[in-house]
N, C-alpha and C positions, 0 to 999 in steps of 0.2 A: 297694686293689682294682685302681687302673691297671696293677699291677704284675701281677697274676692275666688280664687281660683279654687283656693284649701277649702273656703265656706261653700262653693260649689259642686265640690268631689264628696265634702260631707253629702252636702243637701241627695246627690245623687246616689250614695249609698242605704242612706235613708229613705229614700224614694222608692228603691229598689227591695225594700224591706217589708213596704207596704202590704196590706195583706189587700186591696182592691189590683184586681188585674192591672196590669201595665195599656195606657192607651194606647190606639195603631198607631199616634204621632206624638213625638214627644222629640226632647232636644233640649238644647242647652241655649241663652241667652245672653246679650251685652246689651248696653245702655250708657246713654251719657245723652245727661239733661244739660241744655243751654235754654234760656232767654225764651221759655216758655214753650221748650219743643224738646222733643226725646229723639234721637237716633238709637234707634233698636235694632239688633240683629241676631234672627235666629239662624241656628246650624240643627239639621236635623240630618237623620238618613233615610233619604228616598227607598223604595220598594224595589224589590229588583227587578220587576216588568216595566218600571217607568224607563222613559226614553228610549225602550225596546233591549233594554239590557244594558247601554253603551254608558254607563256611568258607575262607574267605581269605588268614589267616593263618596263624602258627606255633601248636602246641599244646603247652600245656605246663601241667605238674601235679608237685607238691609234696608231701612227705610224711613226718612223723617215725619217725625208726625207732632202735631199739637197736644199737650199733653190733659188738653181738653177731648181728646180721641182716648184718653186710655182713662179707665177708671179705675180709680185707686194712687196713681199719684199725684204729689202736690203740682199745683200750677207755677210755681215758682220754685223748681228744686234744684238751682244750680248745686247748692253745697249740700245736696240728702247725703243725710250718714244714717243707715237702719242696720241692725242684726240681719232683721228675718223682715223682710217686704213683702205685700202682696198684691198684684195688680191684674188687671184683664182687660182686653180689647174682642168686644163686641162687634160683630161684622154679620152680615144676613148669614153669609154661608155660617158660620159656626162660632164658638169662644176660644179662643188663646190665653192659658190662663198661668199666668208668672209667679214664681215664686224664688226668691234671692234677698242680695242684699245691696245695700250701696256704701260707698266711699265717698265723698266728697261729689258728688254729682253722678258719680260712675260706677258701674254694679252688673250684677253677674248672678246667673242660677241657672233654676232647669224651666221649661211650660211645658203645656201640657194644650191638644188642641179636640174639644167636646163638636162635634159636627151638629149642627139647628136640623132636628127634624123635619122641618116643614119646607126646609130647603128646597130641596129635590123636585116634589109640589110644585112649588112656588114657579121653580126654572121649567116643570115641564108645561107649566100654566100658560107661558111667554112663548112656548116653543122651543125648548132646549129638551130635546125627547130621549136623550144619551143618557144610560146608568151613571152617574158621578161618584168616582170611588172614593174612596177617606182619604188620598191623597190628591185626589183633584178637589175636593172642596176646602182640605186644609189650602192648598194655593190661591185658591177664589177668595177664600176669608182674608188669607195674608194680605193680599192685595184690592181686597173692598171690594170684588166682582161679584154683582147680583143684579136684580131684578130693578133694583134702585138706578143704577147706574146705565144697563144697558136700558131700560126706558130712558133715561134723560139722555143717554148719546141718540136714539129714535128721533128725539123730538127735536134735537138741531141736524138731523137729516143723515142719521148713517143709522138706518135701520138694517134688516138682514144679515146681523155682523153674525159669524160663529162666533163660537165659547171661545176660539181662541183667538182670535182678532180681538175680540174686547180682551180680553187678558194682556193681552200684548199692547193695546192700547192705556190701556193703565197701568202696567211695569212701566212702559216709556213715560208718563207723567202727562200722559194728556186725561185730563180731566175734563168736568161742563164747564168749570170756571174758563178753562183754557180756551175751548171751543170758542165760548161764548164773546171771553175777550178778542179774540183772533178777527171774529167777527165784527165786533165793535169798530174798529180798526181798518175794518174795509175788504177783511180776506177770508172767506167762504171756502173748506178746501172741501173737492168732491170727494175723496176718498180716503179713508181710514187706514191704507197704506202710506199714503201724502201728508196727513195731517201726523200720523207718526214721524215721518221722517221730517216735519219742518220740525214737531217739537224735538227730535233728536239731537239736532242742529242749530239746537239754543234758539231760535230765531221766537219770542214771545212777543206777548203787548207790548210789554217796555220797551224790549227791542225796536218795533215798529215807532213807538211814538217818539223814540230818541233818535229815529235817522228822519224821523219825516220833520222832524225839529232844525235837523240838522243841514233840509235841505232834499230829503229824500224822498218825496210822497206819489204815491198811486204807483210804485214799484212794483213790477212784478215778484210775485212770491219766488218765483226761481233766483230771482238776482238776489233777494236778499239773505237766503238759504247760501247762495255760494260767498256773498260778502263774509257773512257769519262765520262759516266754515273758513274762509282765511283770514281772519282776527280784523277784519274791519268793521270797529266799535265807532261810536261817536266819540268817546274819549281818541283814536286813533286820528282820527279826523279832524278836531279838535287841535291835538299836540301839533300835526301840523301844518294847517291856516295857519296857528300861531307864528311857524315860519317864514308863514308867506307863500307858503307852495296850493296851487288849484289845480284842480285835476276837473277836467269836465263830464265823466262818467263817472259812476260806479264802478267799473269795470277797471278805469284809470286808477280810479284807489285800491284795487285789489291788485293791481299791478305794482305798484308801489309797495303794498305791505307784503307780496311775496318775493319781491328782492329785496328785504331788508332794510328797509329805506324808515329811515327811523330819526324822529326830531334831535335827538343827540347828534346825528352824524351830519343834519342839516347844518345845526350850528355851529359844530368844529370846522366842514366848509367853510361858513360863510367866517366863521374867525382868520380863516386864512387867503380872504381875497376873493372867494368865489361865492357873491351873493344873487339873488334873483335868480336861481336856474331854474328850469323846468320840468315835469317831472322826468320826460324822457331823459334830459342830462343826470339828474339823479343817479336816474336807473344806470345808463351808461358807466358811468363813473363807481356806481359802486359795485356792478356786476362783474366790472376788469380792476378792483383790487385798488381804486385809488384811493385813498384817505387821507386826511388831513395831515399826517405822518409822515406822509410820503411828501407832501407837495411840501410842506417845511422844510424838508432835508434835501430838497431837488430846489428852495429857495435859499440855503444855507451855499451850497454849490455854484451860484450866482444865476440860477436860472428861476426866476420870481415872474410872478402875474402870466403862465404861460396860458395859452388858450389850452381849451379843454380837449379837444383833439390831439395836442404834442404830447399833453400830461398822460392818454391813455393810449395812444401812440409806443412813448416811453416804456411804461409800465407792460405793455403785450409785448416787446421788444426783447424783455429781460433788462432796460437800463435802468441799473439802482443807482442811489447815490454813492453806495461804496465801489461801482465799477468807474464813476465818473470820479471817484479822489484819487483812486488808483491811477488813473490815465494823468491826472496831472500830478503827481507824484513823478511820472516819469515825461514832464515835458510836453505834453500835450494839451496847452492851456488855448483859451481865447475860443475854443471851438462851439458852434452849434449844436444845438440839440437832435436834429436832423445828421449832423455827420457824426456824432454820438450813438446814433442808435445802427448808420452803418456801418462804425464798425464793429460793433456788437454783432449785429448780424455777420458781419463776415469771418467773424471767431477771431477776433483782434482782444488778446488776453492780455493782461500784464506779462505773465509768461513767455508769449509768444514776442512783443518787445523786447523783452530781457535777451532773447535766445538770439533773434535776430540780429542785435545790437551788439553781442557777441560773437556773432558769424559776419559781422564788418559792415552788417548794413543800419547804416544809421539814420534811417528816414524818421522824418519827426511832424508829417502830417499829416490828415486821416487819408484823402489820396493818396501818398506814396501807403503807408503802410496797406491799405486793400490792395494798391497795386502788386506787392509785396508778396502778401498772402497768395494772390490769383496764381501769379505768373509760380509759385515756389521756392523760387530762386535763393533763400532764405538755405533751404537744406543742402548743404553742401560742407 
């Protein structure tokens, strides 16, 4: 990339040499071709009236495209190595026009962006009656807004947009195709703020046809916008049935995959004695910290196959396994797991054995030593 960086401070001082005026927008470029598709991104510097002032810096925006959208490079340029490239992307609003080099699929220079005269025209044809300055058309170009587009969003039924609804609707990635699929599928969204946010929200066709595959059909759009949003995939769903676990809503697998409940931890359970739960046990269990970790070394201890209430009982109590080896350590063997956890509760320490057993009192069962502890009797 050193190598692309040097070739572009040339290109730029050269640029700057030219004797044609400098255009209103111009900027610098990255690229990296994969598998028949270009990531391009330009940086340029905005006008200082844009945003109303409140921007500082350089602007710049990124965007995959098919490398049958740019003309001028090959269609298959994983590994392009050129000097000097030249390329341009054709848009109603205006041309963007590259000039650099590449490295091994990856490349770098300055463009340059020529505004379509009949632009203007064309948008105040539609009804777009606002002067379009050279930085709002260069962004229309960048992102393919025109007369093309905002017709065919019209014709699947979100007419009336402004300039900047459709703008914003196409930076998000809703395209006709996208519409059109959504459609297909069964989902009509009325508004052009809604259909931005389902496609923000990952939720596409695939999506749709991988849950209704899965089990999930005539869904409301809201449910499956909030599934998406907490990572309930059909692969998620998928890993795990495999375990064996059903959840009867939607709503029940979102509860699931927002407390962590994940097919690894299914099976270290069920490795350790605890098969068939359901998801609410799940949940329970792994919201209080129990883990397969835990119930080994609380079965190391002699207390194996406990019901799922002792084990999380235990565990909110503070009793580890190293407070139960401690306590027999000092003689306190054969006990329950219940007068385990009271004396935990009652601040029955190694320590506090030690101390007392030093001060003549040598009770050695969970009743005495709470009794112990209550009464003080101990400090003297």
């Amino acid at each position: 990339m050193h190598y692309l960086i040097a070739l572009v401070l040339a290109l730029f001082h050269a640029f700057l040499g030219q004797t044609p005026p400098t255009p209103d927008i111009n900027g610098t470029w990255t690229a990296e071709l994969h598998g028949g598709e270009v990531f391009l991104q330009v940086r340029t510097a905005p006008p200082p009236e844009w945003n109303g002032g409140r921007w500082g810096g350089d602007w710049s925006s990124g965007q995959t495209l098919s490398t049958d959208e740019v003309s001028g490079l090959p269609a298959s340029g994983d590994g392009l190595t050129a000097e000097q490239i030249k390329f341009e992307l054709h848009r109603e609003a205006g041309t963007l026009a590259f000039q650099g080099a590449f490295r091994e699929g990856r490349g770098a220079g300055l463009f340059t962006f020529a505004p379509r005269a009949q632009f203007t025209a064309e948008m105040k044809a539609i009804g777009y009656v606002d002067e379009l300055s050279p930085w709002r058309r260069f962004q229309l170009a960048l992102h393919d807004v025109g007369p093309k587009y905002i017709g065919a969003m019209k014709a699947e039924g979100y007419g009336a947009l402004t300039l900047d609804q459709a703008q914003r609707a196409r930076t998000h990635g809703v395209t006709v195709d996208y519409v059109k699929g959504m459609k297909a599928e069964g989902y009509t969204v009325a508004s052009i703020e809604d259909i931005v946010r389902t496609r923000d929200h990952g939720v596409t066709p695939d999506y749709v046809k991988a849950m209704r595959a899965a089990g999930y059909k005539d869904v409301p759009l809201a449910d499956l916008v909030r599934a998406k949003d907490h990572g309930v995939t059909p692969e998620f769903l998928q890993e795990l049935r495999g375990q064996g676990v059903s959840a009867p809503t939607l709503d029940a697998w979102v509860r699931l995959r927002d407390h962590g409940i994940r097919a690894a931890y299914i099976t270290e359970l069920k490795q350790n004695g605890y098969d068939k739960l359901s998801p609410e046990e799940l949940v329970r269990l792994h919201d209080h910290g129990v883990n397969a970790a835990l119930i080994r070394e609380l079965a190391a201890q002699g207390y194996k196959n406990l019901p799922i209430d002792e084990v999380v009982r235990a565990k909110d109590h503070g009793v580890s396994p190293e407070y139960i080896a401690d306590m027999k350590q000092l003689g306190l063997k054969d006990l329950t797991l219940e007068q385990i956890v009271r004396l935990r509760d009652h601040g029955i320490t190694p320590g506090f054995v030690n101390h007392a057993r030093a001060q003549g009192y040598n009770e050695d069962t969970a009743e005495g030593l709470i009794a112990l502890k209550n009464r003080g009797m101990w400090r003297r």
